[in-house]
C-alpha positions as CSV (number, residue, x, y, z in Angstrom):
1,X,20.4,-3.1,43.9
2,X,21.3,-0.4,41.5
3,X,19.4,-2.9,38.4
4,X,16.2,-3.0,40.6
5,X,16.2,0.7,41.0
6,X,16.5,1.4,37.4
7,X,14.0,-1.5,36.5
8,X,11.4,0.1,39.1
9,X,11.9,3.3,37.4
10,X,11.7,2.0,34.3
11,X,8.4,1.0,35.5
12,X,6.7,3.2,36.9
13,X,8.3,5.8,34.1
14,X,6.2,3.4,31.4
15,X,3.3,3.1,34.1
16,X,2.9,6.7,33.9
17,X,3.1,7.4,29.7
18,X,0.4,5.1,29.6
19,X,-1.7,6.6,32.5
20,X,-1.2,9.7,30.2
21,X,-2.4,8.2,27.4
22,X,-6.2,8.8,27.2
23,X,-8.7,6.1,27.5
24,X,-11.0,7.3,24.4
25,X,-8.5,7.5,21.3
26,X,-10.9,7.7,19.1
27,X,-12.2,11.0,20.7
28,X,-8.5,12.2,21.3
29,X,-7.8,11.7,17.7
30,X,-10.9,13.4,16.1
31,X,-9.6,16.6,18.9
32,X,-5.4,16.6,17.3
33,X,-7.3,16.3,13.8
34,X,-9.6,19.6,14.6
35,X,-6.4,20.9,16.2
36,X,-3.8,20.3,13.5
37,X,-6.1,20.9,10.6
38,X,-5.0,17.5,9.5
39,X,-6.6,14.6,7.5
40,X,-5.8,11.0,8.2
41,X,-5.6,9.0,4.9
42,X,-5.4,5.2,5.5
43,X,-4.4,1.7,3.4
44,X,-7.2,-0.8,2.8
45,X,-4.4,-3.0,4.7
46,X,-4.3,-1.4,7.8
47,X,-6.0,-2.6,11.1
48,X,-10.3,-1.5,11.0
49,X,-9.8,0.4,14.0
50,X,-7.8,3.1,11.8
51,X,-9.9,2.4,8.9
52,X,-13.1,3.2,11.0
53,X,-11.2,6.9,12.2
54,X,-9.5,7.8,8.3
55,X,-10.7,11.0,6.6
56,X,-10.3,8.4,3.7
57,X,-9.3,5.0,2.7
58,X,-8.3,3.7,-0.5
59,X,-5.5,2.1,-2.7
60,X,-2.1,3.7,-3.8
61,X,-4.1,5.7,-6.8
62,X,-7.0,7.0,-4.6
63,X,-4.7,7.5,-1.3
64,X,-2.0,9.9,-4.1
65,X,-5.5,11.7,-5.9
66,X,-6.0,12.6,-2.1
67,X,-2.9,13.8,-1.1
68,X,-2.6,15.7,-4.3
69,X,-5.9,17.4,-3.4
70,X,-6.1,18.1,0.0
71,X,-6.3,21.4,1.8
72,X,-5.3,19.9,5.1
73,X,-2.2,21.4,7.0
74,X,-1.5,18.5,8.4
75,X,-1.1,15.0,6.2
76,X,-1.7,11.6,8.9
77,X,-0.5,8.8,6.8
78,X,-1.7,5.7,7.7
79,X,0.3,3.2,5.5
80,X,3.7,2.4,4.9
81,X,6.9,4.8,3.9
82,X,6.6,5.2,-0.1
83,X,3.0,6.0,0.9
84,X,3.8,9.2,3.1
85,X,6.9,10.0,0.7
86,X,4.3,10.5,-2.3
87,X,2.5,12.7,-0.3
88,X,5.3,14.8,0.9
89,X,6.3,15.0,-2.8
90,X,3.0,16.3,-3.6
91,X,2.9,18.3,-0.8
92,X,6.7,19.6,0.2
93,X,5.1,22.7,2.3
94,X,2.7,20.1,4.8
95,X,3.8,18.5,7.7
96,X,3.5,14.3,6.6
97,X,3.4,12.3,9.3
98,X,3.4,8.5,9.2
99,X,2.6,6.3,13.0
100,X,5.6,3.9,12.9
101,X,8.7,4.6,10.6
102,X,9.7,1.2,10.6
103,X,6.7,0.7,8.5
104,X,8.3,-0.7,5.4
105,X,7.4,-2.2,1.9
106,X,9.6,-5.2,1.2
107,X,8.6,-4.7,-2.3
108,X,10.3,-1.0,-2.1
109,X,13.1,-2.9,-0.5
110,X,13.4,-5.1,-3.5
111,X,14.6,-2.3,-5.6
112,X,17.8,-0.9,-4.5
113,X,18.3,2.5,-6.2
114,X,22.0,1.9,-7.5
115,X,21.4,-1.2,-8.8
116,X,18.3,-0.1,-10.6
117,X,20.4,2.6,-12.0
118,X,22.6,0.2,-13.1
119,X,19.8,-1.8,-14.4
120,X,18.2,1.2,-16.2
121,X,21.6,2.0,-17.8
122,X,21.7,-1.1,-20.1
123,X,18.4,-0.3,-21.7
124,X,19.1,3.6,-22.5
125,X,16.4,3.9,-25.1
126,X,13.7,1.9,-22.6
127,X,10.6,4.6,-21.0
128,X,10.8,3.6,-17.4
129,X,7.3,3.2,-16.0
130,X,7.3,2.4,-12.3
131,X,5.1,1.3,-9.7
132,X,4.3,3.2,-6.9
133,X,5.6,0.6,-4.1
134,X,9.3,2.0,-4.3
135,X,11.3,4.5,-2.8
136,X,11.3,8.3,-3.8
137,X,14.9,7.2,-5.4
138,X,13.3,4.9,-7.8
139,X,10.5,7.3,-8.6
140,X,13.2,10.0,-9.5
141,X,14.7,7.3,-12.1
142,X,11.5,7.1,-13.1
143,X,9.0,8.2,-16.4
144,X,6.1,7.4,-15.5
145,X,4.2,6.2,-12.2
146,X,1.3,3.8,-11.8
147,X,-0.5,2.1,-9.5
148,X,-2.3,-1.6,-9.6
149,X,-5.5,0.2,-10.7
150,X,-4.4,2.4,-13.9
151,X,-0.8,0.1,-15.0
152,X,-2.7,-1.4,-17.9
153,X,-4.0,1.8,-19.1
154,X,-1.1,4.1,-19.1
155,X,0.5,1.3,-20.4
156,X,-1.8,0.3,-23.6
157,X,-1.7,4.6,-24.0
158,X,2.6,4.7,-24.5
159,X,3.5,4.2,-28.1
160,X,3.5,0.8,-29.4
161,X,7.6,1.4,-30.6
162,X,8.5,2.6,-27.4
163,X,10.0,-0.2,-25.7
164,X,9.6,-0.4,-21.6
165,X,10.8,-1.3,-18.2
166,X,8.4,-2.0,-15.9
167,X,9.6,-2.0,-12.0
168,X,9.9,-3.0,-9.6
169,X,7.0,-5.6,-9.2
170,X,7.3,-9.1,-11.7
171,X,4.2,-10.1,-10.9
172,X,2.5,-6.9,-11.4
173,X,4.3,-6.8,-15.0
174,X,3.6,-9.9,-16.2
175,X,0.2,-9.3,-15.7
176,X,0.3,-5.9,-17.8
177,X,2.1,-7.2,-20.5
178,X,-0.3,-10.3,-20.8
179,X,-3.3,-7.6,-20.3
180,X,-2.1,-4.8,-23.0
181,X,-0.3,-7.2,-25.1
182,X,3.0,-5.8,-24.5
183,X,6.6,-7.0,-24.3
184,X,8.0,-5.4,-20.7
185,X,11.6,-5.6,-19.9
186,X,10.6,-6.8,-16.0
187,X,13.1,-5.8,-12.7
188,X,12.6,-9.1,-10.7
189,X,10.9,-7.7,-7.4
190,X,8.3,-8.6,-5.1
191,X,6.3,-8.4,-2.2
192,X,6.2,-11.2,0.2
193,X,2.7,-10.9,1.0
194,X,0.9,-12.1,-2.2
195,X,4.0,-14.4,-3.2
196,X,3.4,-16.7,0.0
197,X,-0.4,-17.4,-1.1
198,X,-0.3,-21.0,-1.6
199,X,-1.7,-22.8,-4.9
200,X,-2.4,-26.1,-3.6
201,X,-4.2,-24.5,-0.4
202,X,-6.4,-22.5,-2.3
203,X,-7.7,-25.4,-4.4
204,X,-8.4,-27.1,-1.4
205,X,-10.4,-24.3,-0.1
206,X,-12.2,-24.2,-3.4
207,X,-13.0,-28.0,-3.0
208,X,-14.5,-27.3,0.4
209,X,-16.5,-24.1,-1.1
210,X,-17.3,-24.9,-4.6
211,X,-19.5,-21.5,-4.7
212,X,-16.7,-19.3,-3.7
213,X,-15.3,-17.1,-6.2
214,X,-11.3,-16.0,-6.2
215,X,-10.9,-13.3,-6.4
216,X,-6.8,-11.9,-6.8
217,X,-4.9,-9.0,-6.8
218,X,-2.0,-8.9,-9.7
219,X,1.0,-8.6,-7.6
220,X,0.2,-12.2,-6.9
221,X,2.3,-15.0,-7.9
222,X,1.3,-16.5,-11.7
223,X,-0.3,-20.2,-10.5
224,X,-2.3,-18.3,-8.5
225,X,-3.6,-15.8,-10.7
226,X,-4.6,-18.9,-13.0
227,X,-7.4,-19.9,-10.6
228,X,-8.5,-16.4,-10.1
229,X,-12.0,-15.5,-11.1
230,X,-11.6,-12.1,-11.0
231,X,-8.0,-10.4,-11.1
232,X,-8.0,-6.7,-9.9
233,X,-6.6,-3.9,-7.6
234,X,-8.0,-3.3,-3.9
235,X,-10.3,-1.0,-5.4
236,X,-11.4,-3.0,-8.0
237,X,-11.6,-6.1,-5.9
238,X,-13.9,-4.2,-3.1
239,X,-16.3,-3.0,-6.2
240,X,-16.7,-6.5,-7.8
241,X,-17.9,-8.3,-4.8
242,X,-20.0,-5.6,-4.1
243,X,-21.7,-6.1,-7.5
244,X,-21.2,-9.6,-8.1
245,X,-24.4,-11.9,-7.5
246,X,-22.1,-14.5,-5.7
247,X,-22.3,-14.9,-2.3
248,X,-18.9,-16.2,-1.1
249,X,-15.1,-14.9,-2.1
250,X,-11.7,-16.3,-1.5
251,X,-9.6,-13.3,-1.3
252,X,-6.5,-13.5,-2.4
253,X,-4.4,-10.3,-1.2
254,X,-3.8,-8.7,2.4
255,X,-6.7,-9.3,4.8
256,X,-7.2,-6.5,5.6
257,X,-9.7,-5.3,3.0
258,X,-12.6,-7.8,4.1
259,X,-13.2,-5.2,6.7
260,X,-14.4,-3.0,4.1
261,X,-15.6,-5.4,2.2
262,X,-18.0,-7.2,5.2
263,X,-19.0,-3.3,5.5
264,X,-20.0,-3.0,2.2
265,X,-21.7,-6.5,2.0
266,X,-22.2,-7.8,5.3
267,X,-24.4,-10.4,3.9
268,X,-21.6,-12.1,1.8
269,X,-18.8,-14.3,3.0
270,X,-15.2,-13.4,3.1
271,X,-12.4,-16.0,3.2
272,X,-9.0,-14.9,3.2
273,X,-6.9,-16.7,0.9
274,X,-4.1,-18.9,3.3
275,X,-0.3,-18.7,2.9
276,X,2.0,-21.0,2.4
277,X,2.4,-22.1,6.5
278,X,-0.1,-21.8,9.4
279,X,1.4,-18.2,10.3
280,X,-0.5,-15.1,9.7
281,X,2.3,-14.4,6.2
282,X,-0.8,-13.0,4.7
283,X,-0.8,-9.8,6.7
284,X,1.6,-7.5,5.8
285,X,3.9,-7.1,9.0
286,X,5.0,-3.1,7.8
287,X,1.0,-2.6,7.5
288,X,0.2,-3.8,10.5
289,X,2.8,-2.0,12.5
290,X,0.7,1.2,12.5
291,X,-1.6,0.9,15.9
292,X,-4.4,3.2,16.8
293,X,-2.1,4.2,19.5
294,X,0.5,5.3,17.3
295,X,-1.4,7.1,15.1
296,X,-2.6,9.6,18.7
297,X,1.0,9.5,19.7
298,X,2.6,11.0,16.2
299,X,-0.5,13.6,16.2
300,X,0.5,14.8,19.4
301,X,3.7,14.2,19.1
302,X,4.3,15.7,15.8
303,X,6.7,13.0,14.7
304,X,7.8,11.0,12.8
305,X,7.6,13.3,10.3
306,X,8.8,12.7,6.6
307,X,10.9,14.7,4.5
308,X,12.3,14.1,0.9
309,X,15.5,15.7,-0.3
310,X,14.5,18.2,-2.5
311,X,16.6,17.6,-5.6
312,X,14.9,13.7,-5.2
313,X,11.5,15.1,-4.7
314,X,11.6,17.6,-7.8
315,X,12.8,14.8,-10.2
316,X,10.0,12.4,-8.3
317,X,7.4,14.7,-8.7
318,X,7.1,14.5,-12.7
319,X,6.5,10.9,-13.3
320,X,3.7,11.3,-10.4
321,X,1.7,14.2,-12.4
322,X,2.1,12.0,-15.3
323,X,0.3,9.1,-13.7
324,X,-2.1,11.6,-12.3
325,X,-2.9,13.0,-15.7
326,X,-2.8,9.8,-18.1
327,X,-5.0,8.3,-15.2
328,X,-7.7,11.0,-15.9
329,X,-7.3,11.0,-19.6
């Protein structure tokens, strides 16, 4: 008896947070942002419903140029943790908030900061240039930030005797060293998304659309990459079909940029690249955690908010500015 009373209340105790929730989240969500003074930045990645209500959306570089310049009080990031930890770092005196904590990177997760350490420690004379998918630790260890867009450049711009690690994406180094023409001592991290595209799937897809361009983002695994037409970041990728005089594009990254790219040319055909298995492994599951919902609810709410030890964020905070200013140079 007791169990059925506490399941009833259970009940009618969710029954009644979600009458309270309102029907029009779009409009309650414009309200918090006028309210809060806050700006909603958002992933290419995450679900077009939060794309279609962000202040902005972009890749890592445009999301942290953002951050770094906005006025807001209140910074609503739409993305996953390292995202909203840059822009606390950049911002220590805003209130970040991000819609699901849980919302991950397993490519941040592939770079533990004491073993990096370690890691760092047998190369002491090696400039550390890091990619933004890791952890504010790993940024701290860090010289030098970059994203998918400017990697190549900052690193063609570092003195040709200065010897480097790259972390804490493989895939994304390989790439830069075979682009700049640079040896890159590599950490051996990844991101499960764009390692489970499958070769063998994506010629098949090519057989059955012969006209279809691939088109690839770096962190992708090499035997992809060697059928890729184009290679770029999300940016990069969203420009070229918008230019390109094809009319069809296997996509080979997270699915979640064809909304902005059927936006930007709804006339062209979008096909996203398939994984490895029937499942949807294509869709980052720490992307997609973020709901519309959850985005009114930490508004409101005020929480989760992120914070950054100080000590980490001071020592973080450098190797950002220097990807901001070699990126402008």
């Amino acid at each position: 008896m007791g169990i059925m009373v506490f399941a009833t209340a259970l009940s009618y105790q969710n029954s009644a947070l979600k009458d309270d929730r309102p029907t029009d989240l779009f409009g309650a969500i414009a309200q918090l942002k006028h309210e809060l003074n806050a700006v909603i930045l958002a992933h290419y990645y995450q679900d077009p419903d939060i794309q279609d209500i962000a202040d902005y959306i972009g890749d890592s570089l445009g999301l942290s140029q953002q951050a770094a310049a906005t006025d807001a009080d209140v910074i609503v990031f739409a993305g996953v943790h390292f995202m909203a930890e840059t822009a606390k770092i950049l911002n220590p005196n805003k209130l970040v908030l991000l819609p699901d904590l849980a919302a991950g990177c397993s490519l941040a997760d592939s770079c533990p900061p004491d073993a990096f350490a370690h890691f760092r420690a047998q190369y002491p004379d090696h400039l550390v240039v890091s990619y933004i998918n890791c952890t504010a630790e790993i940024k701290a260890q860090s010289d030098i930030i970059c994203t998918s867009s400017n990697a190549v450049k900052i690193v063609q711009q570092i003195p040709t005797d200065q010897p480097i690690i790259f972390a804490p994406d493989r895939n994304l180094g390989r790439y830069v060293m075979q682009q700049s023409g640079r040896e890159l001592v590599l950490w051996n991290g990844s991101c499960i998304v764009h390692e489970t595209f499958s070769e063998r799937r994506i010629v098949e897809l090519k057989v059955h659309h012969p006209n279809a361009q691939v088109i690839a983002h770096p962190e992708c695994e090499p035997p992809v990459l060697r059928h890729a037409d184009y290679i770029g970041s999300t940016t990069a990728l969203l420009s070229y079909v918008q230019q390109s005089d094809r009319q069809s594009f296997i996509v080979a990254t997270e699915p979640g940029i064809i909304h902005q790219m059927q936006k930007a040319a709804p006339q062209k055909t979008f096909i996203p690249a398939p994984s490895t298995s029937n499942c949807n492994c294509n869709e980052c599951p720490h992307m997609r955690l973020n709901t519309l919902e959850k985005l009114y609810l930490c508004m409101k709410n005020r929480t989760p908010e992120i914070t950054v030890p100080d000590d980490i964020r001071v020592r973080a905070l450098r190797p950002i500015q220097r990807m901001l200013e070699m990126s402008a140079a």
